[in-house]
C-alpha positions in Angstrom: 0.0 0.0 0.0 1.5 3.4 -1.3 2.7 5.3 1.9 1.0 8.5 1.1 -2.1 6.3 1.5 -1.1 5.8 5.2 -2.5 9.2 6.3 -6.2 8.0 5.2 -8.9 6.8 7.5 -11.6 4.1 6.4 -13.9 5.5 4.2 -16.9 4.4 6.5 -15.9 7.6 9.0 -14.4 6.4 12.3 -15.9 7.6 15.2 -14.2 8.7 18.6 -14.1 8.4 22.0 -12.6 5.0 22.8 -10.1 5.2 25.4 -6.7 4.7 24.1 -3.5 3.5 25.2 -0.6 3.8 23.6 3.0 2.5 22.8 2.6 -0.2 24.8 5.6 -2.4 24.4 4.8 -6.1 24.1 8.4 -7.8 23.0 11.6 -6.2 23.3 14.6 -8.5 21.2 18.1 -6.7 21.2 17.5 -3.1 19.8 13.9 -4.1 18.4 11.1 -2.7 20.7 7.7 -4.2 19.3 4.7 -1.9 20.7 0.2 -2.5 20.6 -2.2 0.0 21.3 -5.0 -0.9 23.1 -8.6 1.0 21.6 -11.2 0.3 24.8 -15.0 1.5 25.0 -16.1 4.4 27.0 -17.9 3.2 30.2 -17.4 0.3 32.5 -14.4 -1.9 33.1 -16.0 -5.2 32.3 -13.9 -7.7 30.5 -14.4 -7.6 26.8 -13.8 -9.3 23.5 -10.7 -8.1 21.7 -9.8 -8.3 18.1 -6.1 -8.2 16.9 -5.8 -6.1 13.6 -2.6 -7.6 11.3 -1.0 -5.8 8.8 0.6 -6.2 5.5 3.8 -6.2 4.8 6.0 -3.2 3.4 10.0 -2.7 3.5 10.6 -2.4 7.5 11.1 1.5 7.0 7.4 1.6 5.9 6.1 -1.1 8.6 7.9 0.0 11.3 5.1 2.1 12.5 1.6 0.5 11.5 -0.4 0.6 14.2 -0.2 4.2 14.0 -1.3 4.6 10.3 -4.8 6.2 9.9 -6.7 3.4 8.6 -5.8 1.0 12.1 -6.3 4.1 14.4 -10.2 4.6 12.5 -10.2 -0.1 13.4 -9.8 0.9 16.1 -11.9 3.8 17.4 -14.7 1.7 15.5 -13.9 -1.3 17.3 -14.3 0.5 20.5 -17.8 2.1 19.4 -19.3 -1.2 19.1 -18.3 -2.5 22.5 -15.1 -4.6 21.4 -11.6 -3.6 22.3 -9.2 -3.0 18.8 -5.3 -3.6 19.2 -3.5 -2.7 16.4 0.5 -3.8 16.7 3.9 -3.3 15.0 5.6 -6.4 13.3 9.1 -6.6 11.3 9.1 -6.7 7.4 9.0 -9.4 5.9 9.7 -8.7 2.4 12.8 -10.6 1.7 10.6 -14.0 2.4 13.0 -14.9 5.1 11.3 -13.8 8.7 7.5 -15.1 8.1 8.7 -17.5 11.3 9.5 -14.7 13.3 6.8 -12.4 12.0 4.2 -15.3 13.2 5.9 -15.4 16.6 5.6 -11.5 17.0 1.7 -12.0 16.4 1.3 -14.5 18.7 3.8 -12.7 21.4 1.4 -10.2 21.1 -1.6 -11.7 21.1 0.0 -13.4 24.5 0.7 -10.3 25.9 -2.7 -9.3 25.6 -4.3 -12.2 27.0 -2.0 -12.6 29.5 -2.7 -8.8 30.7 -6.4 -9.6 30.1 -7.1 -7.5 33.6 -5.1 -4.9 32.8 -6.2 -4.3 29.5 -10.5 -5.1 30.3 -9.6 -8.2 27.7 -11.9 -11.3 28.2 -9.1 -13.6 27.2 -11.5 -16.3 25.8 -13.2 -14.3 23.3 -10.6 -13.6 20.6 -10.8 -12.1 16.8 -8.1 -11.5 14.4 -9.1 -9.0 11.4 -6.0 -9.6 8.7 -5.4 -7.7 5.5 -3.2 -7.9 2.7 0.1 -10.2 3.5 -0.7 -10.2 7.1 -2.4 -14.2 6.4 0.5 -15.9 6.1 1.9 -15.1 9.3 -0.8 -13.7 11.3 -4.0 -16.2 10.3 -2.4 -19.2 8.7 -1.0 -21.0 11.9 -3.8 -20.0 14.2 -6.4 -21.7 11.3 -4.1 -24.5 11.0 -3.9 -25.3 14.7 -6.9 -23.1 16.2 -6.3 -22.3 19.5 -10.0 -22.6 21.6 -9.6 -18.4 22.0 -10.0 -17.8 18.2 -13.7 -17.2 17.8 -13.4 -15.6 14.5 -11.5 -14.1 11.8 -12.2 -11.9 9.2 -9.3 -10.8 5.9 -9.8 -7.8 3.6 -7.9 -8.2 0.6 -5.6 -10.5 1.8 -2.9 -13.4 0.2 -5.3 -16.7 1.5 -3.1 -19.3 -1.1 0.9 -18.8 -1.5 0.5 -21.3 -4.3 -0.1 -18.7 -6.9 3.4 -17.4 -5.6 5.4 -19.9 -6.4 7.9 -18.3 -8.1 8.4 -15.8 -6.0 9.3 -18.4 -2.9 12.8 -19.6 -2.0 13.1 -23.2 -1.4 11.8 -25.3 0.0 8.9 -24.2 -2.0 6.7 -26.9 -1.7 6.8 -26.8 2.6 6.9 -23.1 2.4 3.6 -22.7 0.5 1.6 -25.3 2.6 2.9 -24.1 5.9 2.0 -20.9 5.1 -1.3 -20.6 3.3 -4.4 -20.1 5.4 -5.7 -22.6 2.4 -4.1 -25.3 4.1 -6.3 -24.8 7.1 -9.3 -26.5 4.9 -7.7 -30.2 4.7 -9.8 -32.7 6.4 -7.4 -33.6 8.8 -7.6 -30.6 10.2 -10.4 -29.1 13.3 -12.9 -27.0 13.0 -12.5 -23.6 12.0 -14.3 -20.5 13.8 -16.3 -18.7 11.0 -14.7 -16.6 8.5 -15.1 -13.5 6.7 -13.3 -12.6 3.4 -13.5 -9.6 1.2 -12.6 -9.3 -2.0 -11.3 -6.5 -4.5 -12.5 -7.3 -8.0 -9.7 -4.9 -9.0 -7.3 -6.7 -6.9 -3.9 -8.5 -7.8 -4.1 -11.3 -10.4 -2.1 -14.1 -7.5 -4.8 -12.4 -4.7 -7.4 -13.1 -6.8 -6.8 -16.7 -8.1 -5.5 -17.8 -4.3 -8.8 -16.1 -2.9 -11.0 -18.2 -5.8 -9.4 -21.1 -4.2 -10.2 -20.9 -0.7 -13.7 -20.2 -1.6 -13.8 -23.2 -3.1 -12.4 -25.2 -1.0 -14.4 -23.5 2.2 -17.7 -23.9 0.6 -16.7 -27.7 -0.8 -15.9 -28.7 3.0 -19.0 -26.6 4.6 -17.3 -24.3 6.5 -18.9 -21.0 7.9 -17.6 -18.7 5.3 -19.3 -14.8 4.4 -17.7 -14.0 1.2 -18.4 -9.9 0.5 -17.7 -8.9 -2.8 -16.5 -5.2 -4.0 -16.7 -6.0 -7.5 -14.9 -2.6 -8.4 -12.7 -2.3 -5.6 -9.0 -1.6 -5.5 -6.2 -3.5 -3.1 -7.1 -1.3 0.1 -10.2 -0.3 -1.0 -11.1 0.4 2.6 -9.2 3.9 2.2 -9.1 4.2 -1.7 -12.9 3.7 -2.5 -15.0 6.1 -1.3 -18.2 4.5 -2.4 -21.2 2.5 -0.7 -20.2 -0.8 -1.5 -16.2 0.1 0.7 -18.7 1.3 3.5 -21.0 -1.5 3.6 -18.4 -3.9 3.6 -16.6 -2.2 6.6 -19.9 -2.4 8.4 -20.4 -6.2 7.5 -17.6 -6.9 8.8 -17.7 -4.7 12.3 -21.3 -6.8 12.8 -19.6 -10.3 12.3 -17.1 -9.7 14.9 -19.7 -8.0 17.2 -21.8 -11.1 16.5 -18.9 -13.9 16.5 -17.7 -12.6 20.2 -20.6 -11.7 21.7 -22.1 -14.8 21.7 
């Protein structure tokens, strides 16, 4: 996403007054400090359900400082409107296709952090939602589909890489082992458990590899029955969230706030 674009907010407008706290460090490894903001409701202190928001990926000049672009800052104030608690976090680049490891251990160092803070931070630990969007599946929603942890009551991706497969050529070896550990596709084998249910948005004007890997976890959701909501934006762009100011961007933002208000409320 183009880094003038990191000034915009969602095009549904973000309303205020959660209480926020920021630059809160959750993993600190040599000179990298790793910091989550924490977006809570006005009112009462009673424990609520959280939802993690994972970026993309971007050279680590560009990433460095996510959680503090526009669009996560409008997650979360919208987040915290509805009741839920947003925690936008920073992660480390991984652009060079060498860290996705490390990446998927900062997301779940700070979902841990989190949790384990749950009183601190008015979390209910148990009731858990990740929101994912562009390259943030590989390491932020692959492993936790693959092996679901009994926190993870839903999951939601906007425009994001589902399938590495249509990468192939862009992977180092081992290719093959890389791809399957990877994709969130993988997630939809038989062997593996139940998944919580999903939500996937998808730009028709998106990236030809986006598209064909997103086409193939449809498939494969609907072939094995899972709870799948599929929301088209027929004419949206990659990030259409920020870029498209139209109905169909602001109907799809506000989909997707109900499902997690109605996945973790439950």
């Amino acid at each position: 996403m183009p880094a003038d674009l990191h000034v915009a907010p969602t095009v549904l407008a973000p309303p205020s007054g959660a209480r926020v706290e920021r630059d809160v460090v959750y993993r600190t490894e040599g000179a990298r400090v790793l910091q989550l903001d924490v977006y809570r409701p006005p009112g009462d202190d009673r424990p609520r359900p959280v939802v993690f928001l994972v970026n993309g990926d971007a050279p680590e000049d560009v990433i460095a400082t996510a959680k503090d672009w526009a669009v996560f800052r409008s997650y979360g104030e919208h987040l915290a409107a509805l009741g839920l608690i947003g925690v936008p976090f920073n992660h480390r680049s991984g652009v060079d296709g060498q860290h996705t490891a490390e990446i998927a251990a900062e997301v779940h160092a700070a979902i841990g952090f989190v949790r384990g803070g749950a009183a601190a931070f008015g979390v209910d630990p148990m009731r858990v939602g990740l929101w994912v969007f562009s390259a943030g599946a590989p390491f932020g929603l692959a492993p936790l589909l693959q092996l679901r942890p009994d926190w993870l009551r839903c999951a939601a991706g906007f425009y994001t890489i589902w399938d590495l497969a249509p990468y192939r050529e862009q992977i180092r070896p081992p290719v093959d082992e890389a791809i399957r550990r990877w994709s969130a596709v993988t997630a939809l084998d038989s062997d593996t458990p139940d998944l919580p249910p999903l939500l996937l948005a998808r730009a028709g004007r998106d990236g030809a590899g986006i598209l064909e890997g997103t086409d193939t976890f449809i498939r494969r959701a609907r072939q094995r029955g899972i709870d799948l909501t599929v929301l088209d934006h027929p004419t949206g762009q990659h990030g259409f969230d920020i870029r498209d100011n139209d109905e169909r961007s602001r109907e799809i933002i506000q989909m997707t706030l109900d499902f997690f208000v109605r996945n973790l409320s439950e």
